[in-house]
C-alpha positions as CSV (number, residue, x, y, z in Angstrom):
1,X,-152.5,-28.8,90.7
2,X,-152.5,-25.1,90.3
3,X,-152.9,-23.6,86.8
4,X,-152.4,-20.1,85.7
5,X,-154.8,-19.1,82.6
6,X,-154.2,-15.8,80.3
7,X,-158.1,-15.4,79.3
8,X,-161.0,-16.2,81.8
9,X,-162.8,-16.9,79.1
10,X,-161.0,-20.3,78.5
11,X,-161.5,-21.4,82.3
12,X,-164.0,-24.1,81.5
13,X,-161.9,-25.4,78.6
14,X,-158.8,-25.2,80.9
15,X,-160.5,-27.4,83.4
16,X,-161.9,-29.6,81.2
17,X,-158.8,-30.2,80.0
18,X,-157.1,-31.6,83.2
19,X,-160.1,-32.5,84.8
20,X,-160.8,-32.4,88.6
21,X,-158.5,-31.3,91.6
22,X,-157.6,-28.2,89.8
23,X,-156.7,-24.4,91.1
24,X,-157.0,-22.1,88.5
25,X,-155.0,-18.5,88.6
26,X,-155.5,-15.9,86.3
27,X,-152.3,-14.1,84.9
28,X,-153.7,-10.4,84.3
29,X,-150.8,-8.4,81.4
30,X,-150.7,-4.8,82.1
31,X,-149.4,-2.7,79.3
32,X,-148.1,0.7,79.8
33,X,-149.9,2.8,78.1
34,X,-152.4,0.9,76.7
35,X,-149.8,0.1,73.6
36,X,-149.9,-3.3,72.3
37,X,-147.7,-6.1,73.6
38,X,-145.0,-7.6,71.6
39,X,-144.8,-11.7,71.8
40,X,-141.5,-11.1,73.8
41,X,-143.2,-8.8,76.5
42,X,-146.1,-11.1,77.0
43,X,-144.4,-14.0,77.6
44,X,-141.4,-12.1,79.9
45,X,-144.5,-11.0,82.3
46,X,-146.5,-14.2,82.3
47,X,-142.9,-15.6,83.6
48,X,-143.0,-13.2,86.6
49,X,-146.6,-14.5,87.2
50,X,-145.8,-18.2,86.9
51,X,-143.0,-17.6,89.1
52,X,-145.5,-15.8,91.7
53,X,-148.2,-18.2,91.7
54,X,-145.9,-21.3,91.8
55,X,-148.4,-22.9,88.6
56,X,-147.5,-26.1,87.4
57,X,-149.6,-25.8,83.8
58,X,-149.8,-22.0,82.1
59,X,-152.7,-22.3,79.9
60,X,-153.4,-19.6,76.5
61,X,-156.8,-19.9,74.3
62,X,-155.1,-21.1,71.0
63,X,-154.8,-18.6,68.6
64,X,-152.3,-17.2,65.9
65,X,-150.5,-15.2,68.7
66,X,-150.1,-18.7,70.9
67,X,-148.1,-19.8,68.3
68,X,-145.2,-17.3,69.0
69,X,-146.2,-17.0,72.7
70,X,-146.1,-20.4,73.7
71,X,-142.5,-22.0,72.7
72,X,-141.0,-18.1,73.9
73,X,-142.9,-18.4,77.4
74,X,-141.8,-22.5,77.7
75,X,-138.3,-21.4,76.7
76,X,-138.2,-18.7,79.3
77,X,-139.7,-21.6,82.0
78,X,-137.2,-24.2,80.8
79,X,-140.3,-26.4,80.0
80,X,-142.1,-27.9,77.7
81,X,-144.9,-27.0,75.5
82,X,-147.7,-28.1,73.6
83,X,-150.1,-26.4,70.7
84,X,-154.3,-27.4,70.5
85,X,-154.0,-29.5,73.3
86,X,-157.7,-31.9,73.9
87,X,-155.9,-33.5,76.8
88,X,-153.5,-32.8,79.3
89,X,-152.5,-35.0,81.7
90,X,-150.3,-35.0,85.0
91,X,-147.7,-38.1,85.4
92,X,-145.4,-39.0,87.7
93,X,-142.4,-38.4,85.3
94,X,-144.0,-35.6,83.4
95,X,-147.2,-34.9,81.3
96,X,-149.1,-36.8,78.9
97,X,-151.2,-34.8,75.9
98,X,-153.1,-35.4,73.3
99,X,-153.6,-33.1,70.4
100,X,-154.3,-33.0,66.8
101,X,-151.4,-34.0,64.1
102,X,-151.5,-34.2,60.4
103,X,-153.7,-31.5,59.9
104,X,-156.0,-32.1,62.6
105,X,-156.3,-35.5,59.9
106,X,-155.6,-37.9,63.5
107,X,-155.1,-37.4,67.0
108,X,-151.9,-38.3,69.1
109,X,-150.6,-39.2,72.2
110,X,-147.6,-37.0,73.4
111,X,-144.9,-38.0,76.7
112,X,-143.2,-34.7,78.1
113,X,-140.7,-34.8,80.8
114,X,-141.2,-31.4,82.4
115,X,-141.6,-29.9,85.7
116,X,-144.0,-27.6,84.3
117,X,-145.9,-27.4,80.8
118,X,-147.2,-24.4,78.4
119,X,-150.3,-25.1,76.5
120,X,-152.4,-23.7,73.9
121,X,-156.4,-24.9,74.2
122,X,-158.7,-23.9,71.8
123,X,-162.6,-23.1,73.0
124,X,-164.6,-26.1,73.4
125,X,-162.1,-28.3,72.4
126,X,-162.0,-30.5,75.9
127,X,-165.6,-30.7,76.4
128,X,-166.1,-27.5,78.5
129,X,-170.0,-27.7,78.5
130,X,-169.3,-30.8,81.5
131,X,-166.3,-28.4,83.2
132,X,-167.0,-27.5,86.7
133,X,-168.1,-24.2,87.8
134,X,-165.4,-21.8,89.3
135,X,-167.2,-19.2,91.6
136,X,-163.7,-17.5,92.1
137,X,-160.1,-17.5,91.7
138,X,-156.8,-16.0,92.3
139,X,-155.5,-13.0,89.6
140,X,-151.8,-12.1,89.4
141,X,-151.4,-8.9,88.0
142,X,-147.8,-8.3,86.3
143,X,-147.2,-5.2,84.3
144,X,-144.7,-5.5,81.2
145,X,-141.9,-3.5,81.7
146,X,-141.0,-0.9,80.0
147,X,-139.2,-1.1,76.5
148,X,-140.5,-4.2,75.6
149,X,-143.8,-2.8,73.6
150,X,-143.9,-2.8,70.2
151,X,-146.2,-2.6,67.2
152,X,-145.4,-4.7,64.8
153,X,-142.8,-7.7,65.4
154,X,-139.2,-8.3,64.8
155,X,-139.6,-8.3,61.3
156,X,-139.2,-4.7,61.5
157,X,-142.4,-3.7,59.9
158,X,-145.5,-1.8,60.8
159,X,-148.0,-4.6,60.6
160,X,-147.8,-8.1,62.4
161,X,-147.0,-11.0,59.7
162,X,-150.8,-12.3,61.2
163,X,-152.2,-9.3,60.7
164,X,-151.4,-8.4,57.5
165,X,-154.2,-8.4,54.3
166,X,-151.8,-8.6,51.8
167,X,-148.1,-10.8,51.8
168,X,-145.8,-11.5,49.3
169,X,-144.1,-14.5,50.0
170,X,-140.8,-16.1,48.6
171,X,-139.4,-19.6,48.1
172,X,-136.4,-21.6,47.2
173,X,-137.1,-20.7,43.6
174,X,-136.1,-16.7,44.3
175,X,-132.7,-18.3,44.8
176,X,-131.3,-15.9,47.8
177,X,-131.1,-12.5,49.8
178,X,-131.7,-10.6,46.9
179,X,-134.6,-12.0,45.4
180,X,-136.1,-11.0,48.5
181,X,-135.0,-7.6,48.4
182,X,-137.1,-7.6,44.8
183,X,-140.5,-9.4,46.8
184,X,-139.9,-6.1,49.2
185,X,-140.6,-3.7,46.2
186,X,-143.8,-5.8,44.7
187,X,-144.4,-5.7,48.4
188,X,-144.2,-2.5,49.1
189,X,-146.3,-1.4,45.7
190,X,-149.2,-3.8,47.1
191,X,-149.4,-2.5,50.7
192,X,-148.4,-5.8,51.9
193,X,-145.2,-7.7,53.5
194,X,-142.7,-10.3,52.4
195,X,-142.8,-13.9,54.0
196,X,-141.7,-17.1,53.3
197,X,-141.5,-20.9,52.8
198,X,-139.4,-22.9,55.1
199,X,-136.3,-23.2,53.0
200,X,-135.5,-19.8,52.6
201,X,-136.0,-19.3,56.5
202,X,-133.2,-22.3,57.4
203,X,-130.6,-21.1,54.5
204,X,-130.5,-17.8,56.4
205,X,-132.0,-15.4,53.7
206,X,-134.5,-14.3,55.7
207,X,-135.3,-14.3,59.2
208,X,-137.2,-17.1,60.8
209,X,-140.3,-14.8,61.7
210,X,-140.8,-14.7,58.2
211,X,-141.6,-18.0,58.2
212,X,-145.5,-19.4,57.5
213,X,-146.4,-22.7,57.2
214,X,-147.0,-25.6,60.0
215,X,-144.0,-24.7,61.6
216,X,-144.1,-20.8,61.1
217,X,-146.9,-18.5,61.3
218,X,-150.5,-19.2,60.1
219,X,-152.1,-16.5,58.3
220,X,-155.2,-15.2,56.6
221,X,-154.7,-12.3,54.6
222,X,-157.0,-11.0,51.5
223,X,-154.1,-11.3,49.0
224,X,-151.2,-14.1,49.1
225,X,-148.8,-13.7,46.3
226,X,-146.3,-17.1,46.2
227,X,-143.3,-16.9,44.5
228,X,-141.5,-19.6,44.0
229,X,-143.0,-21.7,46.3
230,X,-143.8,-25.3,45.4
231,X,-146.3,-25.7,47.8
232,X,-145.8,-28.4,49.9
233,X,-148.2,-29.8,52.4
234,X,-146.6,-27.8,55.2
235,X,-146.5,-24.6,54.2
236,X,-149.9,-24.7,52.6
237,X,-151.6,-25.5,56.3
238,X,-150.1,-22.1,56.9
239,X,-151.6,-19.9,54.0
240,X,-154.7,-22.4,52.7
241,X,-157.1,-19.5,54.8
242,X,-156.2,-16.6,52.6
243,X,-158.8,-15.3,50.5
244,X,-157.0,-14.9,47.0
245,X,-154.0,-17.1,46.3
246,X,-151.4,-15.8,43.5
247,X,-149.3,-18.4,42.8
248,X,-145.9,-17.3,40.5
249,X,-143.8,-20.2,39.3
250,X,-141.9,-22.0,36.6
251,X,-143.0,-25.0,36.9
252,X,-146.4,-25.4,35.5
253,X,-146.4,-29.3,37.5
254,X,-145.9,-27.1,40.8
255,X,-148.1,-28.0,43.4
256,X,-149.0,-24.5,44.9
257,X,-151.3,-24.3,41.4
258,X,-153.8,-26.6,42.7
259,X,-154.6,-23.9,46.0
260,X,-153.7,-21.0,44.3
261,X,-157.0,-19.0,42.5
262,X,-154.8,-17.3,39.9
263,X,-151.7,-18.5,38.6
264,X,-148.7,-17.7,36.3
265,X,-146.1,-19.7,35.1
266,X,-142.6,-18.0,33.8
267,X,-139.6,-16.8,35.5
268,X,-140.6,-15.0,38.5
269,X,-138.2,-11.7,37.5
270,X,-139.6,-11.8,35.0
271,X,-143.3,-11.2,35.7
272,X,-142.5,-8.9,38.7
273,X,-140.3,-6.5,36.6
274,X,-143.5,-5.8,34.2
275,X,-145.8,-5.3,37.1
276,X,-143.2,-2.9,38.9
277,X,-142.5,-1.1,35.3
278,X,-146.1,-0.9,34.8
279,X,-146.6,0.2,38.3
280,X,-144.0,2.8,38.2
C-alpha cells in the first residue's frame, strides 16, 4: 500500500499506524512567495500529489489545521476521512479505524467504504517507537497555484479563528444576525474575533467557519468571552483549552458557569452596552 504523508516527521507514526508492507510518499506544498497557505490551497495541491503518486491513504499529523484540511482534501478525493486515528486498517471493502470518541472518554471501531482514506494521526499515538525504519522515500513536490493564498480564513478577518488570543463568541441566546453584529463591536474593542456555538452556525446567522466546538474548530486563546452560550458538552471540548473563560448569560443554572473563570448573569445587551459606553 502506498501512502503519501504531509510531515516527515510523522513517518514512524504513519507506519505504525498501518503496519508492515507500506510505501510511504512525501507530499512537499510549495507556496509562492513564502505566504501562508489557506485550508483550501493545501488541500487543492495535496490532490495534485495524491493524484501523482497514485496513494491509497494521505496521512496529516493531527492538529487544529487537520481539522479543516482533512474533510476539504477527502471531499476533493471523493473519499473518506478520519480524525486521531490509533489504527488504520486495509479491508477488502474498504478501511477499518479506530480512534478516540467521547472525548477521547473510549475508543471505537469505524467501517469505511472508500477507495482511498484521509487521516489525521497524532505523534506517538500508534506506537511509533516499534515503527520500522525508512532509509528513503519518494517526495512529490506540488506548488499551490496562484490566488489561492490567504492570510486569515474565510471568515474574512486578519487572524485564523485558531490563532486568535482573544474570541468573542455567540449563542442561541443573542437571538440572530444582529446580535452578532453587536459581539463584532465588543469584538473589535478587545482585539479579538466573533465565533460561535453550533446553533447559530445551522440557523444561518453566521457562517459555519465560525463554528467551535467538537464539530467546529478547537481553540485556545487567552480570552474567551461566551455569550449566550449554554455550554453544552460539545461545544465546551472546543474552548475547555482557553486560558480565561467569560461566560455572559441569563440563566444563572447555565452550564457554561461551571468552565467559565468569571461569570455574569443578566441580559447580554445589557452588560455589553455598559462595557462599549464605558469603552467609548
Amino acid at each position: 500500500m502506498k501512502v503519501l504523508i504531509t510531515d516527515p516527521s510523522i513517518t514512524a507514526d504513519a507506519l505504525a499506524l498501518v503496519g508492515d508492507g507500506t510505501e510511504v510518499v512525501w507530499g512537499k506544498v510549495l507556496p509562492h512567495s513564502g505566504e501562508t497557505l489557506a485550508p483550501d490551497a493545501c488541500a487543492n495541491a495535496l490532490a495534485r500529489a495524491v493524484a501523482e503518486s497514485g496513494a491509497e491513504l494521505v496521512v496529516v499529523p493531527h492538529n487544529l489545521a487537520a481539522e479543516d484540511l482533512v474533510p476539504r482534501l477527502a471531499a476533493l478525493l471523493e473519499c473518506g476521512s478520519a480524525l486521531e486515528c490509533r489504527l488504520v486498517e486495509r479491508t477488502s471493502g474498504g478501511w477499518e479505524i479506530v480512534r478516540p470518541v467521547y472525548g477521547g472518554a473510549i475508543e471505537a471501531r469505524f467501517a469505511l467504504t472508500s477507495p482511498r482514506l484521509v487521516a489525521s494521526v497524532e505523534a506517538g499515538a500508534g506506537g511509533a517507537e516499534g515503527a520500522p525504519a525508512v532509509e528513503s522515500m519518494e517526495t512529490v513536490e506540488v506548488r499551490a497555484e496562484p490566488g489561492q493564498l490567504v492570510a486569515g480564513d474565510s471568515r474574512g478577518e486578519d487572524v485564523p479563528l485558531e490563532k486568535a488570543r482573544r474570541i468573542v463568541a455567540g449563542g442561541r441566546g443573542v437571538g440572530g444576525p444582529d446580535g452578532f453584529e453587536r459581539l463584532g463591536k465588543l469584538a473589535a474593542l478587545i482585539g479579538g474575533v466573533v465565533a460561535a456555538s453550533r446553533p447559530p452556525c445551522d440557523s444561518g446567522w453566521v457562517p459555519g467557519s465560525y463554528q467551535v466546538g467538537i464539530t467546529g474548530k478547537r481553540v485556545a486563546p487567552e480570552i474567551y468571552v461566551a455569550v449566550g452560550i449554554s455550554g453544552s458538552v460539545q461545544h465546551l471540548a472546543g474552548m475547555s483549552r482557553s486560558k480565561c473563560i467569560i461566560a455572559i448569560n441569563s440563566d444563572p443554572d447555565a452550564p457554561i458557569f461551571r468552565a467559565a473563570h468569571y461569570g455574569v448573569v443578566g441580559d447580554w445587551q445589557a452588560v455589553i452596552d455598559q462595557v462599549l459606553a464605558k469603552a467609548g
